[in-house]
C-alpha positions in Angstrom: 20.5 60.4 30.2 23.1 57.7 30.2 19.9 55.2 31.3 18.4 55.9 28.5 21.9 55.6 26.3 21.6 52.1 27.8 18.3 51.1 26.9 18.2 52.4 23.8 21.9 50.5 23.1 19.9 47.2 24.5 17.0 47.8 22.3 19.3 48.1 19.0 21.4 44.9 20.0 17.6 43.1 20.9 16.5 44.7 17.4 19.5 43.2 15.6 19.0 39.6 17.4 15.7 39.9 16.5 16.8 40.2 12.5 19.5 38.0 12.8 17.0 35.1 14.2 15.0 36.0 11.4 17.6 35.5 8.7 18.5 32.4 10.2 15.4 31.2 10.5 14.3 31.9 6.7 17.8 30.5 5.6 17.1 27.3 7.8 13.7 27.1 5.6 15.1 27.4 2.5 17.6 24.9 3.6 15.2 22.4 4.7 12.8 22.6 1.2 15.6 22.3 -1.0 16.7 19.1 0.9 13.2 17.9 1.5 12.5 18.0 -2.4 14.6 15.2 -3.8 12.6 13.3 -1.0 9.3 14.6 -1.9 9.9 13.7 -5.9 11.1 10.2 -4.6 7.9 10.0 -2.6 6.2 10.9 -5.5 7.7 8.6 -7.7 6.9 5.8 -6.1 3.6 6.5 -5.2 3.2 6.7 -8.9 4.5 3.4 -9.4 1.8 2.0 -6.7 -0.7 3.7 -8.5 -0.1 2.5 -11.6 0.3 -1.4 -10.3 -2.9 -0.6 -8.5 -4.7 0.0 -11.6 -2.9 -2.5 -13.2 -4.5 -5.2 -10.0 -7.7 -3.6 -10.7 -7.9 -4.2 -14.7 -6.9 -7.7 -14.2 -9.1 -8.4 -11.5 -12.0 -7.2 -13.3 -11.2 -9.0 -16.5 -11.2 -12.0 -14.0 -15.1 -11.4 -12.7 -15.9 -10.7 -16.5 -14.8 -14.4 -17.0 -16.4 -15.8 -14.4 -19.6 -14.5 -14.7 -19.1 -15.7 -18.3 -19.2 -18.6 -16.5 -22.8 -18.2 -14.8 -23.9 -16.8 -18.2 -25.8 -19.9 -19.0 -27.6 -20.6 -15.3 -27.8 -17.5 -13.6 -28.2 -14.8 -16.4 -29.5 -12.2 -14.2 -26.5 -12.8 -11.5 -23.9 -13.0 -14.8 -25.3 -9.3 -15.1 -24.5 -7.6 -11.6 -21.4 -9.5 -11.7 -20.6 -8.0 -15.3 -21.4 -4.2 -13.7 -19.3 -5.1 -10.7 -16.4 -5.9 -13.2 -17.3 -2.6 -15.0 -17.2 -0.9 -12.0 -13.6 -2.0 -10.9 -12.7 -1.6 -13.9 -13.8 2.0 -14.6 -11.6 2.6 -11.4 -8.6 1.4 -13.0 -9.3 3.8 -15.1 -9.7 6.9 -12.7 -7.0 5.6 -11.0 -4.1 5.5 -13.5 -5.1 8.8 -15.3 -5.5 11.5 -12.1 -2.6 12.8 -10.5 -1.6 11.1 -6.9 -2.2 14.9 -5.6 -5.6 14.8 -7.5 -6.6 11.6 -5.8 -5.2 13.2 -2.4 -7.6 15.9 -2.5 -10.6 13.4 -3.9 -10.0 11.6 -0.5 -9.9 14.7 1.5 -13.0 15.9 0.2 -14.7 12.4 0.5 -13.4 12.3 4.4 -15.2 15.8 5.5 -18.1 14.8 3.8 -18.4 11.3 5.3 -15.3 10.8 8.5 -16.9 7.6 9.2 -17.0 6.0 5.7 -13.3 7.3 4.9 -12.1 5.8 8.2 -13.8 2.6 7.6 -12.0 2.7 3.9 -8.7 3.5 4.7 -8.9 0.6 7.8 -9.8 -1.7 5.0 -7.0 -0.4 2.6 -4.6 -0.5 5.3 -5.5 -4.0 5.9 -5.3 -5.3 1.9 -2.2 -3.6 1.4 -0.6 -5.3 4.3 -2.1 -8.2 3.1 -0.8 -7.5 -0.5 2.7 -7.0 1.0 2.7 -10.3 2.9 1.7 -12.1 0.2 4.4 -9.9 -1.9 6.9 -11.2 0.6 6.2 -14.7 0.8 6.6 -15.1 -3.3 10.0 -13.1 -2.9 10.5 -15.6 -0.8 10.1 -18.5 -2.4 11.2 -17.5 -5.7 14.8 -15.5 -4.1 
């Protein structure tokens, strides 16, 4: 009788434990969201800003190919025309890009990457190396003009 006083004494402190790991656990959670939040809306913040300099690049790069195949109007009218739909094109994408939602564009990319792993890694390779390049380059004219 007394063994099973024990056990059943052990089993109600392991029980308790048990709840009080629990507890902690979910308070440590709640904790840790409310903290990671301000970070998360910082994160998001920013990556808004990119986005919208991004578009900006993109606009300003097409209007560029616009002019130049302005340019080639004259001697190459056919070429002036696939350069004028490339311009289109980027600039289209400006578009798309400043009016989704970062998490919309997120989930685009997703989607692209389980449909086509291959193409998505080849993109973001490329990405990651413009963006560096953009940064350098960034850099350099902080540089120069600081």
């Amino acid at each position: 009788m007394e063994q099973r006083d024990s056990h059943d004494r052990a089993s109600d402190q392991a029980d308790r434990l048990a709840d009080k790991t629990k507890a902690f656990g979910e308070a440590a959670r709640t904790k840790l969201g409310e903290m990671a939040e301000p970070i998360k809306d910082k994160a998001r913040s920013m990556a808004e800003e990119q986005k919208s300099a991004g578009a900006d690049e993109l606009k300003g790069l097409g209007g560029a190919i616009h002019g130049a195949a302005n340019e080639l109007e004259k001697e190459l009218p056919q070429t002036a025309g696939y350069i004028h739909s490339a311009a289109d094109t980027l600039q289209s994408a400006s578009s798309v890009l400043r009016d989704r939602s970062i998490e919309d564009l997120l989930s685009a990319f997703n989607n692209f990457a389980k449909q086509q792993p291959a193409a998505a890694f080849a993109g973001s390779v490329l990405a990651g190396f413009a963006l560096s390049r953009f940064l350098k380059s960034s850099g350099a004219e902080n540089r120069k003009n600081g």
